[in-house]
C-alpha positions in Angstrom: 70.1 50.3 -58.8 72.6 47.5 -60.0 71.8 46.1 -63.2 72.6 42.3 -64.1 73.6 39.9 -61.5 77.4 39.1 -63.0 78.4 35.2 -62.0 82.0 34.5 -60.7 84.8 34.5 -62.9 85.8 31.0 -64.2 88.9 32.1 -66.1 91.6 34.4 -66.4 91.3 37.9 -68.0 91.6 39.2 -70.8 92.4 42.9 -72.0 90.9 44.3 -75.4 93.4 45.7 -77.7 92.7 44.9 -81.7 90.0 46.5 -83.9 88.8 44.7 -86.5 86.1 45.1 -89.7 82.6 44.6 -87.3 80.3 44.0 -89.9 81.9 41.2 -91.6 82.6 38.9 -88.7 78.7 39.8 -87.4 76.9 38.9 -90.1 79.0 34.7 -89.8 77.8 34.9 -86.2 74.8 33.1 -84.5 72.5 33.9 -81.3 74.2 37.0 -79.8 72.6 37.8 -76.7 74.2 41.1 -74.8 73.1 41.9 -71.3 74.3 45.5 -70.3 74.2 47.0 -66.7 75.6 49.8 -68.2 77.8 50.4 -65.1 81.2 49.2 -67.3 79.8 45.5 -66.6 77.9 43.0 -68.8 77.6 39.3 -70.1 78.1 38.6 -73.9 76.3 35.1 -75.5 77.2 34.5 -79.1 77.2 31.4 -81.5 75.0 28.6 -81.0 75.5 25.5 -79.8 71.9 24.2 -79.4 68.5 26.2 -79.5 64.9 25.7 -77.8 62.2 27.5 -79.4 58.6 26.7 -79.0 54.9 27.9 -80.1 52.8 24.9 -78.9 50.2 24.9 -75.7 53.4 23.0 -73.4 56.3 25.2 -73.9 57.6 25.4 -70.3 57.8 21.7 -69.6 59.5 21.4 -72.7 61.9 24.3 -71.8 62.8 22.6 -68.7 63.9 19.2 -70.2 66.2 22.1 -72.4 67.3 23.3 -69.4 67.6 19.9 -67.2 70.1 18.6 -70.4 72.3 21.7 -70.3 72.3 21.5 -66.2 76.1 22.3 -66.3 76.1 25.0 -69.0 75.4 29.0 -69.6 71.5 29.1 -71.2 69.9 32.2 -72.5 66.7 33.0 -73.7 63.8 35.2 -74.2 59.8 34.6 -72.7 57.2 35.9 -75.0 54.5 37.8 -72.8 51.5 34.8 -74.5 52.7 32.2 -72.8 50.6 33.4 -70.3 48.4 31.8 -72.7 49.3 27.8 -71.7 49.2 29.2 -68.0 46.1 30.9 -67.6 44.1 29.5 -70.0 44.0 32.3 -72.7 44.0 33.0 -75.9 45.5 35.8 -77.7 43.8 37.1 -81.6 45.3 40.2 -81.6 46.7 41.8 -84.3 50.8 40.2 -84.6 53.2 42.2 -86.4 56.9 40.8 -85.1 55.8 37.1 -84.6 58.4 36.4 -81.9 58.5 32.8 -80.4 56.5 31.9 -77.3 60.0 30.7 -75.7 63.6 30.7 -77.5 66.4 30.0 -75.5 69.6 28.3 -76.4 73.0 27.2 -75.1 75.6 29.8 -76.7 79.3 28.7 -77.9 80.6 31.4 -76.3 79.8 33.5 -72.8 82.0 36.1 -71.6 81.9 38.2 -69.0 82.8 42.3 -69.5 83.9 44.1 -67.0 85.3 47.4 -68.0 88.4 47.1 -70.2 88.8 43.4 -69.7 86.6 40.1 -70.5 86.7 36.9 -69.0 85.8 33.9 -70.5 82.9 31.6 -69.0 81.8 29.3 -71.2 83.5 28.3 -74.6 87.3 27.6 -76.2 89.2 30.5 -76.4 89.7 30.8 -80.4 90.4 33.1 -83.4 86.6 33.4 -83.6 85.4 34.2 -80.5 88.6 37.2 -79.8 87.8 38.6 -83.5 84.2 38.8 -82.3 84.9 40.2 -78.8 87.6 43.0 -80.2 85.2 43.9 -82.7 81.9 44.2 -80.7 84.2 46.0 -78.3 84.7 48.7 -81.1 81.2 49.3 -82.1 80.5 49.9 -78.2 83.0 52.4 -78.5 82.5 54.5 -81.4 80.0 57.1 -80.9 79.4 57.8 -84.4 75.6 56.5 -84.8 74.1 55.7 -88.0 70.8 57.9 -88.3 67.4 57.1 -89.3 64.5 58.9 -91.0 61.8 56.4 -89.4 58.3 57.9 -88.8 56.0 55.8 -86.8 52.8 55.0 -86.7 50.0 54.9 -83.4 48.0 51.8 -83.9 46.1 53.3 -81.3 44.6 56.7 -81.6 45.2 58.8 -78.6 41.0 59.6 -78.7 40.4 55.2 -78.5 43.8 55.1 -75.9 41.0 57.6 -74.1 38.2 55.8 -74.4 39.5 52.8 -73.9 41.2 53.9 -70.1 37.4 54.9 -69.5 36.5 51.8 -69.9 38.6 50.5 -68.7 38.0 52.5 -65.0 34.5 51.1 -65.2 35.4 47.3 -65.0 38.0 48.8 -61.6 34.6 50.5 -60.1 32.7 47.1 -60.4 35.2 45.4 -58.9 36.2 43.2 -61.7 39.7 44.3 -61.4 42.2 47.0 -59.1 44.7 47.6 -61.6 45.7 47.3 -65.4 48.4 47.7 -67.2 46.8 48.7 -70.7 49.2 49.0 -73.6 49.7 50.6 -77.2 51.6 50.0 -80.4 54.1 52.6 -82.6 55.3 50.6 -85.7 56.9 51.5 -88.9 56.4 49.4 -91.8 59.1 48.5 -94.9 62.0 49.4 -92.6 65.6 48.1 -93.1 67.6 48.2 -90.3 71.6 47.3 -91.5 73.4 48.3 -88.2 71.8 46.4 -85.9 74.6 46.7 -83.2 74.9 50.4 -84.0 71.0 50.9 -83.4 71.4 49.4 -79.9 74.1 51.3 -79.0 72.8 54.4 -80.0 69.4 53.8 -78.2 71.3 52.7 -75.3 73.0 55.7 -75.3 69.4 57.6 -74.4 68.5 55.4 -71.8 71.2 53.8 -70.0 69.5 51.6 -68.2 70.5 49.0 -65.7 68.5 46.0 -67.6 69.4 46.8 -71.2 69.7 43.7 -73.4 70.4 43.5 -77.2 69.4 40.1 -79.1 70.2 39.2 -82.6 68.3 35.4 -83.0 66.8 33.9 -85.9 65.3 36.8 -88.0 64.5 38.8 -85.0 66.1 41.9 -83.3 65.9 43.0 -79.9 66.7 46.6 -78.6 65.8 46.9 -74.6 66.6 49.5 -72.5 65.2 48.6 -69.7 64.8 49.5 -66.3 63.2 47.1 -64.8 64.2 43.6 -62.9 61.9 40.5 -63.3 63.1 38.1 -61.3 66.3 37.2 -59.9 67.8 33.6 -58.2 71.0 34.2 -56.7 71.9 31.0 -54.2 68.6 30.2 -52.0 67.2 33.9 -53.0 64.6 34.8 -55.1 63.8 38.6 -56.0 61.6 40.6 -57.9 61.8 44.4 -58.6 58.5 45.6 -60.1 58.2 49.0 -61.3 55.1 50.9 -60.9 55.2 54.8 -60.9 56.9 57.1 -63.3 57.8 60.9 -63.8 60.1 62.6 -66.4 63.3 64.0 -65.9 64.3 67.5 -66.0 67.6 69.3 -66.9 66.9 71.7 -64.1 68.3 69.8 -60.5 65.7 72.0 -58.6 62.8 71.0 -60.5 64.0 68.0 -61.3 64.4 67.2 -57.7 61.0 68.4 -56.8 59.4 66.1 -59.5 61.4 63.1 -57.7 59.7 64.6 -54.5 56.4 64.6 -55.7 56.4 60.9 -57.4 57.9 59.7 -54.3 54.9 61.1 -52.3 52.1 59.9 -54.9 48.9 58.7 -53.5 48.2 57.0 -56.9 51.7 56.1 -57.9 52.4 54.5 -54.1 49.0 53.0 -54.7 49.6 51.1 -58.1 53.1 50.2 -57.1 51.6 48.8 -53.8 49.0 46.7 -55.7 51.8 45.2 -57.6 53.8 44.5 -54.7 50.7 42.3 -53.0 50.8 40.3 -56.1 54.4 39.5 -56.3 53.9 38.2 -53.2 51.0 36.4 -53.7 53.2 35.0 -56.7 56.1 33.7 -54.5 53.7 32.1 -52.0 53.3 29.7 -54.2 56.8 28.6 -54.3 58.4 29.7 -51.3 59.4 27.8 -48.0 57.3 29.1 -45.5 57.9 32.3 -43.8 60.2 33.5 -45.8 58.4 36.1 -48.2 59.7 39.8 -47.5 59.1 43.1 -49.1 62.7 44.3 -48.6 62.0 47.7 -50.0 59.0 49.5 -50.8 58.1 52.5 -53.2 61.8 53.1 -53.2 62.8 56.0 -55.7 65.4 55.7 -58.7 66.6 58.0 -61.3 67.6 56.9 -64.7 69.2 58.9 -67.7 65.3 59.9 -69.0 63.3 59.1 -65.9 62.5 59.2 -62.4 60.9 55.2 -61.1 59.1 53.8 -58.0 60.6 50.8 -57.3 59.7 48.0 -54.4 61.8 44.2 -53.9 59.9 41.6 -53.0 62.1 38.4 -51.8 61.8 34.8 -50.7 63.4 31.5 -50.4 62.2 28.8 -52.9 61.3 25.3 -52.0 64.1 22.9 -52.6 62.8 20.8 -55.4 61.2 24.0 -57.2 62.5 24.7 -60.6 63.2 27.4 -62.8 60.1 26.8 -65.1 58.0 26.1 -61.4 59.3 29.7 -60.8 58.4 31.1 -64.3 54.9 29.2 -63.8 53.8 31.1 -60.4 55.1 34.4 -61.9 54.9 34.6 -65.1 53.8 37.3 -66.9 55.3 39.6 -64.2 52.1 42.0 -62.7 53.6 44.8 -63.1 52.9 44.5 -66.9 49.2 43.1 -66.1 47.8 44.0 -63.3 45.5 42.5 -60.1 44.0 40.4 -60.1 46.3 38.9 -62.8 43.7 36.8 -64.8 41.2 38.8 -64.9 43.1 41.8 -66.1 44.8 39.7 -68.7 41.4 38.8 -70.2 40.9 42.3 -70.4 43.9 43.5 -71.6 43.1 40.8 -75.1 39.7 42.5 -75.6 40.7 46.0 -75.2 44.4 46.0 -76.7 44.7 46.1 -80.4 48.0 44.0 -81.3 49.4 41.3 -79.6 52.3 41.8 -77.5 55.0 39.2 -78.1 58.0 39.8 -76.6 57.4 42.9 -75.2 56.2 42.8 -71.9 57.9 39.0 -71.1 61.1 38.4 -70.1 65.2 38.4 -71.5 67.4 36.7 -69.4 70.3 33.8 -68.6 70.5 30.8 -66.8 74.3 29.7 -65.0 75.6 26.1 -64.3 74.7 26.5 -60.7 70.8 27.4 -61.6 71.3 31.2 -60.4 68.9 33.4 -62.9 68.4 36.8 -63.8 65.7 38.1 -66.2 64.2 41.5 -66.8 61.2 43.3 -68.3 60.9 44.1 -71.7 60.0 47.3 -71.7 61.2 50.8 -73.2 62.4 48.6 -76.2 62.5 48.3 -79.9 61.5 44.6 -81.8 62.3 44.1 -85.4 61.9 41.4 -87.8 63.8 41.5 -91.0 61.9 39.2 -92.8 58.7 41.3 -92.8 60.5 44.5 -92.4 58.7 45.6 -89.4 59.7 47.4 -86.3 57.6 47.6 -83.1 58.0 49.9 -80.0 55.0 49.4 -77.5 54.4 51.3 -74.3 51.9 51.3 -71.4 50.9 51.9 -67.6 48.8 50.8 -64.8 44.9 52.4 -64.8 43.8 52.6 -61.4 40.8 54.0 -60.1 42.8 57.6 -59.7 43.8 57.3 -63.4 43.0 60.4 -65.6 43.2 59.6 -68.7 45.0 62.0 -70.5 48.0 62.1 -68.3 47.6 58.4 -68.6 48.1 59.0 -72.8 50.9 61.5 -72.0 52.8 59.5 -69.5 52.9 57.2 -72.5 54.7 59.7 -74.7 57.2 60.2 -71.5 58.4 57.0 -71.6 59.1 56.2 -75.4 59.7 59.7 -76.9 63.0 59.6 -76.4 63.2 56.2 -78.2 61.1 57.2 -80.7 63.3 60.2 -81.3 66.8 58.5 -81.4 65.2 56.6 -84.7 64.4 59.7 -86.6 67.4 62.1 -86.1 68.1 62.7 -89.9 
């Protein structure tokens, strides 16, 4: 699978040659944003030129005056998953321990464009400044010689309530209140200073490699994403959305490995939650597409990433002519692969059964280009610090379905963060 949608090149190349001191031209620099395919390709936002951010009950309609006064510039930005608060009519009193923004976005001094050994820029003067900061982000990518960490986290949920909860959980699916869920769960660590923040990323990118990676330095706040997973994606008249339902673990062993990509594939459960998902989406784009034009282009489609096997299906359509990007965000937003069908009711239930508040995790990091193209992923299989309160947050989940057993349910958990989990206590 291809990882961020790269825009056209604007101006000429240029190749990477000096190293310089990292950490001292970091810490002088604003809003860095770093979307990685990891396939040799990414987009690089740093400095600020104007910022968005919002936490009252009309964030999007704010957003898109943002976005309607920067019509000819690069945006980027990050979706808190409680904004599905202002469009579903929730509420969210759950415990909050990273306090991310319900929407920050902002228009960066500087976007560039990496593709393998050379950058181009796409937005911005070409200065001392920005080619100090490119050389030297360039030389933390490449040097492999990770800080390492002695972090031990903590389960906010116990795996016995995770249990009880999923049981619960299957009772409100056998009534028919809901198909599907996506119930989540909290490991934090507490009085934590992380110096390197760049470093981290890399070195948790390193595990995962995933095609929807992002790292964000804003404000107080720290982002470390590896994720696989696709949101939503506007490239001329399409619209596409990737949802990920259905996981299984890797193996070093290509035979077994290979017959555990066999037997996800051929999943009555896993097809099934991945097909619930994929009814939504297009229930979603209904809403906003011209008519006729809403296609599942692939379904329960099978990918392999450094740590796991995934299902994957792509859902497209062709939006309206006067729809906008937050008209978009409003049809689709939180993405149902992180909430299950029917999407309001399983939200509700999500609030009284989950025990913190999910924040950013579980919405959306992303960029906006001058010709109103988009591409945004899932935050998921990702690290969220704040340095002010010292606190780090790694969250994980999966859909419950009706076929959910609840153990493997707690276990599949572990399958998905360990690795993460791992790369921050290696010392």
């Amino acid at each position: 699978m291809s990882g961020f949608f790269l825009p056209k090149n604007i101006f000429s190349k240029y190749n990477i040659e000096n190293q310089i001191n990292f950490n001292l031209k970091l810490i002088i620099m604003e809003g860095i944003c770093y979307l990685n395919s990891n396939d040799g390709t990414g987009i690089l936002a740093f400095g600020i030129d104007e910022q968005f951010k919002c936490n009252d009950k009309n964030c999007l309609n704010q957003l898109q005056q943002f976005i309607d006064k920067h019509a000819n510039s690069y945006l980027f930005g990050c979706l808190n998953y409680d904004l599905k608060n202002e469009l579903e009519n929730l509420e969210s009193n759950n415990f909050d321990g990273i306090e991310f923004p319900k929407v920050i976005f902002w228009k960066p001094k500087y976007v560039v464009q990496l593709n393998k050994e050379n950058y181009t820029f796409l937005q911005g003067e070409r200065t001392e400044e920005s080619f100090e900061f490119l050389d030297t982000f360039t030389e933390e990518e490449t040097d492999n010689n990770f800080h390492k960490f002695n972090i031990n986290f903590k389960e906010r949920t116990s795996k016995t309530k995770y249990i009880e909860t999923v049981k619960k959980l299957k009772e409100y699916i056998q009534s028919g209140d809901i198909y599907e869920i996506n119930y989540c769960q909290e490991f934090y660590a507490d009085n934590i200073e992380i110096t390197y923040a760049l470093d981290t990323y890399f070195k948790l990118n390193n595990i995962s490699k995933a095609p929807f990676s992002s790292y964000v330095e804003i404000d107080d706040l720290l982002v470390f994403c590896g994720s696989p997973e696709r949101f939503i994606q506007k490239k001329g008249e399409q619209l596409i959305s990737q949802p990920i339902k259905g996981t299984a673990p890797r193996d070093s062993n290509l035979q077994i490995d290979n017959l555990i990509k066999i037997q996800l594939e051929n999943s009555p459960k896993e097809r099934s939650e991945n097909i619930m998902i994929v009814d939504l989406v297009r229930n979603d784009f209904s809403k906003i597409a011209q008519k006729e034009t809403v296609k599942v282009e692939e379904l329960c489609g099978i990918y392999s990433f450094a740590t796991v096997h995934q299902m994957i299906s792509t859902i497209s359509c062709v939006p309206k002519p006067e729809v906008t990007f937050t008209d978009i965000i409003k049809s689709t937003f939180p993405m149902g692969s992180m909430t299950g069908a029917p999407k309001h009711s399983a939200m509700q239930l999500i609030e009284g059964h989950e025990d913190f508040k999910r924040g950013l995790y579980s919405g959306s990091i992303g960029y906006i280009s001058p010709n109103g193209d988009f591409d945004f992923n899932v935050v998921i299989r990702s690290m969220i610090y704040n340095k002010k309160k010292k606190y780090l947050s790694c969250s994980v989940g999966g859909a419950i379905t009706i076929l959910s057993d609840p153990e493997k349910e707690y276990e599949e958990c572990l399958v998905k963060v360990k690795k993460l989990l791992d790369g921050m206590h290696d010392q």
